[in-house]
PDB file of N, CA, C and O in Angstrom:
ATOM      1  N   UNK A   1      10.475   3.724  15.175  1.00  0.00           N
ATOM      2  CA  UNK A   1       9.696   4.391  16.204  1.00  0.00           C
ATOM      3  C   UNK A   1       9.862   3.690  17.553  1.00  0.00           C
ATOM      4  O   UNK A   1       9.146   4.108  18.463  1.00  0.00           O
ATOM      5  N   UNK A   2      10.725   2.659  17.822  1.00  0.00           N
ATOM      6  CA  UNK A   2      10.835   1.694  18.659  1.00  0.00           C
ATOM      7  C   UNK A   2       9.612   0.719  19.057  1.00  0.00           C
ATOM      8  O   UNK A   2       9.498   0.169  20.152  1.00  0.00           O
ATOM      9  N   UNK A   3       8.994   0.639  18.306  1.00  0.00           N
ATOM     10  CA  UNK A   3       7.707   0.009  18.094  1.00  0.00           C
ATOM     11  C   UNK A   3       7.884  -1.440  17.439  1.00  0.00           C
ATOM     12  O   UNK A   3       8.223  -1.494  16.257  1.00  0.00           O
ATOM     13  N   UNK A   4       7.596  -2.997  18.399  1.00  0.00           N
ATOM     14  CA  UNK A   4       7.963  -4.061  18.223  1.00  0.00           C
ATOM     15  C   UNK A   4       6.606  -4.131  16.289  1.00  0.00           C
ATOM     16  O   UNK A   4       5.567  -3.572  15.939  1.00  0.00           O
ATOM     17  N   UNK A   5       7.569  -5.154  15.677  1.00  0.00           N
ATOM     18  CA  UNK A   5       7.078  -5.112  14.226  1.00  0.00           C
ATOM     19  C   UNK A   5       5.575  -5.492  14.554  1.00  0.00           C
ATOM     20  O   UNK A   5       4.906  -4.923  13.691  1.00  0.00           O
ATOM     21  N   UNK A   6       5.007  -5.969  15.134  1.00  0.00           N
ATOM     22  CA  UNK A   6       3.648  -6.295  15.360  1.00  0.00           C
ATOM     23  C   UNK A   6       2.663  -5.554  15.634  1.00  0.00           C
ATOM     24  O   UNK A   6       1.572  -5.579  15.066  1.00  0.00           O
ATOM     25  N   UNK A   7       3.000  -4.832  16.546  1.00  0.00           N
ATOM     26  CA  UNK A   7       2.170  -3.792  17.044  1.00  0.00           C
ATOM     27  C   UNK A   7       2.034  -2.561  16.103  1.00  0.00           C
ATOM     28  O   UNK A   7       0.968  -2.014  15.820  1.00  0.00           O
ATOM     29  N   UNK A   8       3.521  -2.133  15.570  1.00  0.00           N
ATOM     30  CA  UNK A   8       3.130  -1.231  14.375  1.00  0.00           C
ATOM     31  C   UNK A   8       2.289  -1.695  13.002  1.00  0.00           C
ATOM     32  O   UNK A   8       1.716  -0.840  12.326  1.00  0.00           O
ATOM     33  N   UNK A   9       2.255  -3.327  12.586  1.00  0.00           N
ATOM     34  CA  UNK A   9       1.414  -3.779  11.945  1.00  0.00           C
ATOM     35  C   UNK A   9      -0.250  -3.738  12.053  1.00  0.00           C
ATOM     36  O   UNK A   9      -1.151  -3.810  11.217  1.00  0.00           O
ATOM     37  N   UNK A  10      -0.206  -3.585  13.518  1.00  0.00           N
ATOM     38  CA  UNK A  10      -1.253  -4.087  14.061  1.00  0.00           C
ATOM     39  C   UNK A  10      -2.017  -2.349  13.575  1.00  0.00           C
ATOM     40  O   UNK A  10      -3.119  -2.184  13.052  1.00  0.00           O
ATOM     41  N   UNK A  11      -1.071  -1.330  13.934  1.00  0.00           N
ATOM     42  CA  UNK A  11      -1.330   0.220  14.188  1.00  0.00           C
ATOM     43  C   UNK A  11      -1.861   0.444  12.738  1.00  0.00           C
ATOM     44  O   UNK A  11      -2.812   1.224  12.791  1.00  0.00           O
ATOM     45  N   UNK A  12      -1.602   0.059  11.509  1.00  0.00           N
ATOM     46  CA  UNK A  12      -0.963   0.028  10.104  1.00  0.00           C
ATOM     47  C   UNK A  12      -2.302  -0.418   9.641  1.00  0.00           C
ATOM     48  O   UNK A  12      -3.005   0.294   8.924  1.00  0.00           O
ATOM     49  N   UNK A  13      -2.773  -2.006  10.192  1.00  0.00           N
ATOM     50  CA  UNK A  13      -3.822  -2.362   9.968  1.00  0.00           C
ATOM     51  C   UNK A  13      -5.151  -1.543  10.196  1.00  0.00           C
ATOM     52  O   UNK A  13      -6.072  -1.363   9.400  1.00  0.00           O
ATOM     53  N   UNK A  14      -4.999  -1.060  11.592  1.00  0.00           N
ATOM     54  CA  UNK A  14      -6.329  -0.518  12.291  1.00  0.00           C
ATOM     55  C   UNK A  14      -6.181   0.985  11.190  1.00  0.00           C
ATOM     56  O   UNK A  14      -7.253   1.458  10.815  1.00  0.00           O
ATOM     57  N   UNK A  15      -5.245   1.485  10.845  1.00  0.00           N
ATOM     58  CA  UNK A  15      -5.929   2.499   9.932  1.00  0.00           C
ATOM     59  C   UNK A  15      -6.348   2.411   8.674  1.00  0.00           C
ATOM     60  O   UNK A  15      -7.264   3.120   8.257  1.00  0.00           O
ATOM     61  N   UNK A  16      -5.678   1.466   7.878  1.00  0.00           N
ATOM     62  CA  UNK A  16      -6.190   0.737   7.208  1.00  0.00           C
ATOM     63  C   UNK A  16      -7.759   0.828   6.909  1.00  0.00           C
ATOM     64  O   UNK A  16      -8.336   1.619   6.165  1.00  0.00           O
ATOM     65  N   UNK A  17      -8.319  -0.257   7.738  1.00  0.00           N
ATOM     66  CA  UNK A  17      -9.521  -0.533   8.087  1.00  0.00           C
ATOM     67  C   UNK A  17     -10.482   0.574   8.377  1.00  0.00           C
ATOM     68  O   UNK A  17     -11.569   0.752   7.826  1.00  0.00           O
ATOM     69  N   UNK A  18      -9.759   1.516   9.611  1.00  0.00           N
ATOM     70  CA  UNK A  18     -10.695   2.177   9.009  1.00  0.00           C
ATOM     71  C   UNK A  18     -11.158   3.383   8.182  1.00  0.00           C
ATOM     72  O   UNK A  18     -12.189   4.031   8.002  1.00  0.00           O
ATOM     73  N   UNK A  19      -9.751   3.360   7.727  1.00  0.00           N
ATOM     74  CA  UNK A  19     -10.048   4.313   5.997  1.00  0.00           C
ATOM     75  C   UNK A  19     -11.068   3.445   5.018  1.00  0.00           C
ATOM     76  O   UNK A  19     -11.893   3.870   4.209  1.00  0.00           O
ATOM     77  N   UNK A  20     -10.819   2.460   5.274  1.00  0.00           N
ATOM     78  CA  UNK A  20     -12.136   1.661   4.285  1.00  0.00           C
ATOM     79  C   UNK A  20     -13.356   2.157   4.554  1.00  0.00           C
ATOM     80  O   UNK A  20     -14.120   2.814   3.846  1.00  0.00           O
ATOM     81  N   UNK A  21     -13.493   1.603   6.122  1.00  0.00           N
ATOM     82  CA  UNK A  21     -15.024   1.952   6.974  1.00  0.00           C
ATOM     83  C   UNK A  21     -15.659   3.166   6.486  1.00  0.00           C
ATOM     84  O   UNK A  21     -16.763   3.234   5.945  1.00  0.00           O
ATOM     85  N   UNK A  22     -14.624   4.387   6.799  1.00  0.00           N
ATOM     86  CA  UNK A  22     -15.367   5.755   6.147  1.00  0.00           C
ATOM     87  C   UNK A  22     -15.306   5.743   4.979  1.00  0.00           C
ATOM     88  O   UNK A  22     -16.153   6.568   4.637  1.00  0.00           O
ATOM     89  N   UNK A  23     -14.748   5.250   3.906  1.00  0.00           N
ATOM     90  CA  UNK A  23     -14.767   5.082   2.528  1.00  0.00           C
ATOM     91  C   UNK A  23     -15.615   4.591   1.930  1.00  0.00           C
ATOM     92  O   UNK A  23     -15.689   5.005   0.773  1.00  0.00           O
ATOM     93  N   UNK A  24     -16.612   3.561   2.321  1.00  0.00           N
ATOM     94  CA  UNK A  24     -17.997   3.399   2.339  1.00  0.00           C
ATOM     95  C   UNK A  24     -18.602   3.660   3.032  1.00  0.00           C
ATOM     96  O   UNK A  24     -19.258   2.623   3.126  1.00  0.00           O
ATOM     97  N   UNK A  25     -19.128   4.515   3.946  1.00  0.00           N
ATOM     98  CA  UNK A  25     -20.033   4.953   4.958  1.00  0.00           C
ATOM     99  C   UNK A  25     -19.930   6.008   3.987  1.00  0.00           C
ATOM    100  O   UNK A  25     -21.110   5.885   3.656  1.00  0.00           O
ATOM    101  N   UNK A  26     -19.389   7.251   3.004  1.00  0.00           N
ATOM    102  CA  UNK A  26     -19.391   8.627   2.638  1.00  0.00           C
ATOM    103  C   UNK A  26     -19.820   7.815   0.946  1.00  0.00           C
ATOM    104  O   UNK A  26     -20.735   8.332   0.304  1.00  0.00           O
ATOM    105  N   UNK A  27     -19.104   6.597   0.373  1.00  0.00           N
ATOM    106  CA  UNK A  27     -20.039   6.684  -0.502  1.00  0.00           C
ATOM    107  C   UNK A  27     -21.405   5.804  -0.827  1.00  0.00           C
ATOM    108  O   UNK A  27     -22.163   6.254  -1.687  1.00  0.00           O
ATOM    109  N   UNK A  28     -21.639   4.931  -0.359  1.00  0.00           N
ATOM    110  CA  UNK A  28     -22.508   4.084  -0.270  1.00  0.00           C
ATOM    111  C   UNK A  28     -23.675   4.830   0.949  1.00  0.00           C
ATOM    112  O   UNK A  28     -24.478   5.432   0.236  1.00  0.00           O
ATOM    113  N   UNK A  29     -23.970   4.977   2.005  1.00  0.00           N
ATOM    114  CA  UNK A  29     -24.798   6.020   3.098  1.00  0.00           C
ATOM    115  C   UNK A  29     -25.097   7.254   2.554  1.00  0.00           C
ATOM    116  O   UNK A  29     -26.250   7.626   2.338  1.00  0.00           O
ATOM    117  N   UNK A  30     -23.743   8.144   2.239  1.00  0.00           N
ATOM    118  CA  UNK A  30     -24.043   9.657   1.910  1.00  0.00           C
ATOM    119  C   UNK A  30     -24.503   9.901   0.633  1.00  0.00           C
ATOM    120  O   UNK A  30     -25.613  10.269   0.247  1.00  0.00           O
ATOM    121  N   UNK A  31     -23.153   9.558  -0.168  1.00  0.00           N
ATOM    122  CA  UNK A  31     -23.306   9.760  -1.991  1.00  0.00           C
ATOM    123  C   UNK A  31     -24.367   8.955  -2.307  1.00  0.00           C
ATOM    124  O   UNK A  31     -24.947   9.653  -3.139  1.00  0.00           O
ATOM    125  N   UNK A  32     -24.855   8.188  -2.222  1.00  0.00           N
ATOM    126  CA  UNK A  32     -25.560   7.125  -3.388  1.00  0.00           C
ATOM    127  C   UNK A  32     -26.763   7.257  -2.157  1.00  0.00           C
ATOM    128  O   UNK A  32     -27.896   7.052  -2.593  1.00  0.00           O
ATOM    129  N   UNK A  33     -26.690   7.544  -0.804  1.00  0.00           N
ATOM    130  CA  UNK A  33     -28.290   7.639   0.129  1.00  0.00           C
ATOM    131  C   UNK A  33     -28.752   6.066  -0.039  1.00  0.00           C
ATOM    132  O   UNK A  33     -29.812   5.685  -0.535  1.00  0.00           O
ATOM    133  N   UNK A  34     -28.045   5.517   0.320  1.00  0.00           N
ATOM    134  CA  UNK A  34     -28.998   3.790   0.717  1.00  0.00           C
ATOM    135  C   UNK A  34     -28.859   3.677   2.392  1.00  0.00           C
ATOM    136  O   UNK A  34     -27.813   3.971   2.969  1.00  0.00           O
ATOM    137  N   UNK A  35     -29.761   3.328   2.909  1.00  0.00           N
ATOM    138  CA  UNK A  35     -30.131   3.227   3.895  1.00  0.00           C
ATOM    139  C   UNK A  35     -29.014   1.985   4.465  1.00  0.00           C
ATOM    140  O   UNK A  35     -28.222   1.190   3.960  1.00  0.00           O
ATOM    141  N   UNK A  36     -29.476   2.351   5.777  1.00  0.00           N
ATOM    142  CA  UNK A  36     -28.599   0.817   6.598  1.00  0.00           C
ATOM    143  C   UNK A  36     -29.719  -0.531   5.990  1.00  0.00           C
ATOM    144  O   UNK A  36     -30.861  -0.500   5.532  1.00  0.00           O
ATOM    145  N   UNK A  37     -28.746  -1.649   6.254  1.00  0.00           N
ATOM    146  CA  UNK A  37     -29.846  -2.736   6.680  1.00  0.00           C
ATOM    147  C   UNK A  37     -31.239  -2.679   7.491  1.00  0.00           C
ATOM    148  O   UNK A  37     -31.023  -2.400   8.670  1.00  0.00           O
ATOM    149  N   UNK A  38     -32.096  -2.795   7.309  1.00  0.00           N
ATOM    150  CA  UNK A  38     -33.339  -2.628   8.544  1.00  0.00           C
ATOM    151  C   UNK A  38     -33.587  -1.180   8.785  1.00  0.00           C
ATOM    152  O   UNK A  38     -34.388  -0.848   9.659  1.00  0.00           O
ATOM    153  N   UNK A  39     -33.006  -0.367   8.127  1.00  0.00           N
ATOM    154  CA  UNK A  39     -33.402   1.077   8.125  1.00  0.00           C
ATOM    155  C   UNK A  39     -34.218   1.854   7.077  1.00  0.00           C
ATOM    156  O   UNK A  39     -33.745   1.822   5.941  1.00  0.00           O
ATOM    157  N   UNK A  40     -35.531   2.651   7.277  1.00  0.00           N
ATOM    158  CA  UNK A  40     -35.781   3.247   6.429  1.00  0.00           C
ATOM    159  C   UNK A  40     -35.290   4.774   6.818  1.00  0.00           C
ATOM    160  O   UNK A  40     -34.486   5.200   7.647  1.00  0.00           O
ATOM    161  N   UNK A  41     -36.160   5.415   5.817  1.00  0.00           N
ATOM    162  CA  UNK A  41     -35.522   6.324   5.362  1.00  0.00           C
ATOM    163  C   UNK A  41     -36.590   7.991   6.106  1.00  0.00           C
ATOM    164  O   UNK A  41     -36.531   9.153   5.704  1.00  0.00           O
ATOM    165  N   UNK A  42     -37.208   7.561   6.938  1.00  0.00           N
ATOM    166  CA  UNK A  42     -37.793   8.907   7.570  1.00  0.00           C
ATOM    167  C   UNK A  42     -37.378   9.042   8.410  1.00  0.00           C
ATOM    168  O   UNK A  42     -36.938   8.184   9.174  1.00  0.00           O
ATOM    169  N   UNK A  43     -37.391  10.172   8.526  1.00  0.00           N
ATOM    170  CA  UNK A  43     -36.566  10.781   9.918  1.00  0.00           C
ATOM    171  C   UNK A  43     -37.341  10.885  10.895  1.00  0.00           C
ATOM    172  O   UNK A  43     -38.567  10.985  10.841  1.00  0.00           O
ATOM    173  N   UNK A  44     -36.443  10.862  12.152  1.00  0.00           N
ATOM    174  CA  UNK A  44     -37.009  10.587  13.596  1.00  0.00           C
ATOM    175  C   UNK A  44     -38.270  11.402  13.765  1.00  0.00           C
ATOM    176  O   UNK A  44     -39.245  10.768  14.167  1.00  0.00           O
ATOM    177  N   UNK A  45     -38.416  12.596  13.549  1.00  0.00           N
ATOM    178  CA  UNK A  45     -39.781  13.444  13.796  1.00  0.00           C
ATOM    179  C   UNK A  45     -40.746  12.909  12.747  1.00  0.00           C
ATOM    180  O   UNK A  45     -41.916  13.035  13.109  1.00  0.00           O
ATOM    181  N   UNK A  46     -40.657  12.587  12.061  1.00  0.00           N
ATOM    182  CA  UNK A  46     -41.741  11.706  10.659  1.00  0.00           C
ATOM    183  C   UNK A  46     -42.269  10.813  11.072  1.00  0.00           C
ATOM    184  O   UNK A  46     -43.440  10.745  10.699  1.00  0.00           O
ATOM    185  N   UNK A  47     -41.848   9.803  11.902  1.00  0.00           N
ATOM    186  CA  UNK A  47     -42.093   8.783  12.379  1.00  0.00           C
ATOM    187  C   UNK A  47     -43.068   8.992  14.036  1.00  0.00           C
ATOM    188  O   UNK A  47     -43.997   8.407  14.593  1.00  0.00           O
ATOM    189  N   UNK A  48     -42.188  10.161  14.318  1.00  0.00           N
ATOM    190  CA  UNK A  48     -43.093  10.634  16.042  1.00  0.00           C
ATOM    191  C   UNK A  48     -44.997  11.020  15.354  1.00  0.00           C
ATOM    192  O   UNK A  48     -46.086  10.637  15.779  1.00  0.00           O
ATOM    193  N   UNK A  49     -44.625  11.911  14.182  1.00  0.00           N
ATOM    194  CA  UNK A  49     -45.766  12.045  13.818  1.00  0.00           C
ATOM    195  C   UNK A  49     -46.191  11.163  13.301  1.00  0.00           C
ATOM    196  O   UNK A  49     -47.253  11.626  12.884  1.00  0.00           O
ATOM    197  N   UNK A  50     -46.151  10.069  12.963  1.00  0.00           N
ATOM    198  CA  UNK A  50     -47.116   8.969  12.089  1.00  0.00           C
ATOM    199  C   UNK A  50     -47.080   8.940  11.119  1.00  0.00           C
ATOM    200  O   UNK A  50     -47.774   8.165  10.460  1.00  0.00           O
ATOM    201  N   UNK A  51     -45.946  10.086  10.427  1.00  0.00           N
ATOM    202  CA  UNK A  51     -46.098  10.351   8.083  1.00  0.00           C
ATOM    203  C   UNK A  51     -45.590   9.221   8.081  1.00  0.00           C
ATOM    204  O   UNK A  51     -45.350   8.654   7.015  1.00  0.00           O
TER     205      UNK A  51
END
């Protein structure tokens, strides 16, 4: 691609990474529903109201 070996490593890596990232964000967040760190689990209007 005329692309020095590093930089396409570098390109190689970053997708890499973040095929992981969404690879747990869809099953660990979505599939299985665990919250972030320090996050619960009501939603923004739940909370405006006080439930």
């Amino acid at each position: 691609m005329g692309l020095p070996i590093e930089t396409f490593a570098m390109v190689i890596a970053t997708v890499l990474a973040g095929s992981l990232g969404m690879g747990h964000y869809l099953i660990v967040h979505k599939l299985m529903d665990k919250p972030f760190p320090g996050g619960d689990r009501t939603k923004p209007e739940e909370q405006a109201a006080g439930k």
